[in-house]
Phi, psi and omega in degrees: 000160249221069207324323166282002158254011153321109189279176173275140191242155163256110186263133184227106205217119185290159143208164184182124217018061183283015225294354184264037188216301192313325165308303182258018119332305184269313265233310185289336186293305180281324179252055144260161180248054158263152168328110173280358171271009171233052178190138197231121186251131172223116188264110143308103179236129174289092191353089168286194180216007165282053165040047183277310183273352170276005190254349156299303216308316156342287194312313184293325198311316237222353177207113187289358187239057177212160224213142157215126174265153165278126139208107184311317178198083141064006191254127225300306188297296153013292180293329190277292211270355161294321186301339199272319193265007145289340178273169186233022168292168182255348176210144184238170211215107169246131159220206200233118192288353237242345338133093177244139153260149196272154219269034152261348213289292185308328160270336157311309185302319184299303153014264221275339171292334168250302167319334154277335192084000186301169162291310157194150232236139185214169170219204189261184194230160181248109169253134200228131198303129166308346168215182190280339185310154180288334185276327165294343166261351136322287174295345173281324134007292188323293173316326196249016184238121170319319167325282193327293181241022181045221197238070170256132213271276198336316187289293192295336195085212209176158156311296185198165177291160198199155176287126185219195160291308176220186147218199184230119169087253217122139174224105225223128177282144185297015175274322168329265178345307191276353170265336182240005166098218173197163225291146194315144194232007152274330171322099148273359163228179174076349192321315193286019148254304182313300203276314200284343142326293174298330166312276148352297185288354184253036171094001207263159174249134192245123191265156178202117164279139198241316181304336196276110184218126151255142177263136181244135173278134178280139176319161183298294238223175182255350172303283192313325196266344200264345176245018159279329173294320187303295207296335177273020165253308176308317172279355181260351149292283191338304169327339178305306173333329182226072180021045155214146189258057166344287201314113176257160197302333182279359166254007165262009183301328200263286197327282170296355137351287207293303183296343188275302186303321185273331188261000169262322158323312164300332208266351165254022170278326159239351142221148186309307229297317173311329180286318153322304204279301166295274178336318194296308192291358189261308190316299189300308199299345207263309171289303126033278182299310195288358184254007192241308197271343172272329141327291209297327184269037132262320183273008141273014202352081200218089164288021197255007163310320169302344273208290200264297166341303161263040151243359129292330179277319173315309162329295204277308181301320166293304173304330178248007161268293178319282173335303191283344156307323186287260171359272214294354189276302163326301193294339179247038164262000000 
């Protein structure tokens, strides 16, 4: 890349009560080796109360080009569009505290943003366990297997660039913004499909880079993780409410999951057969799992990954079918 045509970029980052991630969030941010004079960080924070915003402040102390916002309330679409419309980048960058980059990350999104011409540029994420535990190294496991998350190319990885629906967090040209407005602020999850949706129908092109890495901490626990799930199945429905329809096939897979168990169970209160039918699919679903987790604990050569695993992918598949269950019951009360 051409060093005088490097833009100035605007970095946008929610966070709230982050206080064990944001440091090295920032830390990874400050040593990419992009021009910190043609860059700018705005950490949104919905007032934590963990000592989050006093560990930015350390940071505003010590780098003129970091930033800190009020967002009252606390809610994730919120954080994006106070940081977007204070910001003065030619390009906005949203990520994530939760999140470390790799020291490359800002000039590769920049790259592949001009040289493609896209809209906005995304690359995969590396998910790696939030603690030392075998169920927290489980659940990062999790993440990274089409069982888990089906073929979302970002998660799972890629090849080579490619055209895709979404990515995770975005680097965006600031043209964006100003053609298609900016994100639902009924959304408290999903807003970043729900936008990359609207992108798309209006002609915008979304890039997902494979060389472009970040690391994401996976939840601790399996409590933390089956209602982190709960709540992302309730949101890729919900959104219906407020006229948008977010949702791809591979996320209503746990949803009809479910609505198959819970409506063969009712429908076998009057014929047996069902009941027969609701066993088979708990039977398949059960050999599935233990045989996708029994791969994964030999090539982690870790058996007790067999053990543990399906009972982390039930977490992930019951928590978000239950959630989207949830959904459809709100919207039509």
């Amino acid at each position: 890349m051409n060093i005088q045509n490097r833009p100035f970029i605007s970095i946008v980052i929610p966070c709230y009560n982050e206080k064990e991630f944001i440091g090295q969030c920032l830390d990874s941010i400050i040593d990419n080796d992009y021009p910190k004079d043609l860059l700018e960080v705005l950490v949104v924070d919905g007032m934590s109360s963990d000592g989050s915003r006093d560990i930015v402040k350390t940071y505003i102390e010590r780098h003129y080009f970091i930033k800190l916002l009020d967002n009252p309330k606390k809610i994730t679409s919120c954080a994006f569009n106070a940081g977007i419309k204070i910001s003065s980048g030619d390009v906005v960058m949203l990520m994530g505290s939760h999140s470390i980059y790799k020291n490359d990350y800002i000039s590769q999104c920049i790259k592949y943003l001009l040289e493609y011409n896209a809209d906005n540029v995304g690359g995969i994420i590396k998910t790696v366990p939030g603690s030392k535990t075998h169920t927290a190294k489980a659940i990062a496991l999790s993440l990274t297997h089409p069982f888990g998350v089906g073929n979302s190319a970002f998660r799972i990885g890629a090849t080579k660039p490619q055209w895709v629906d979404t990515v995770f967090g975005g680097c965006y040209k600031r043209k964006v913004f100003e053609t298609i407005g900016y994100f639902n602020e009924n959304l408290v999850r999903s807003q970043d499909m729900d936008f990359n949706i609207r992108l798309t129908a209006a002609g915008g092109r979304i890039l997902l880079v494979p060389t472009i890495v970040s690391k994401y901490y996976a939840k601790k626990t399996i409590k933390e993780f089956f209602n982190h799930n709960f709540d992302d199945g309730l949101w890729a429905i919900y959104p219906l409410k407020f006229g948008s329809s977010i949702f791809k096939i591979r996320h209503l897979v746990p949803l009809a999951f479910v609505l198959s168990i819970f409506g063969g169970l009712v429908l076998s209160l009057f014929w047996i057969l069902f009941l027969f039918l609701v066993l088979g699919i708990l039977s398949i679903y059960l050999f599935t799992s233990l045989y996708f987790s029994l791969k994964l604990a030999l090539k982690s050569r870790n058996l007790r990954y067999l053990f543990i695993l399906p009972i982390i992918f039930a977490s992930r598949h019951f928590g978000y079918g239950f959630g989207s269950l949830l959904a459809l019951i709100k919207i039509n009360i």
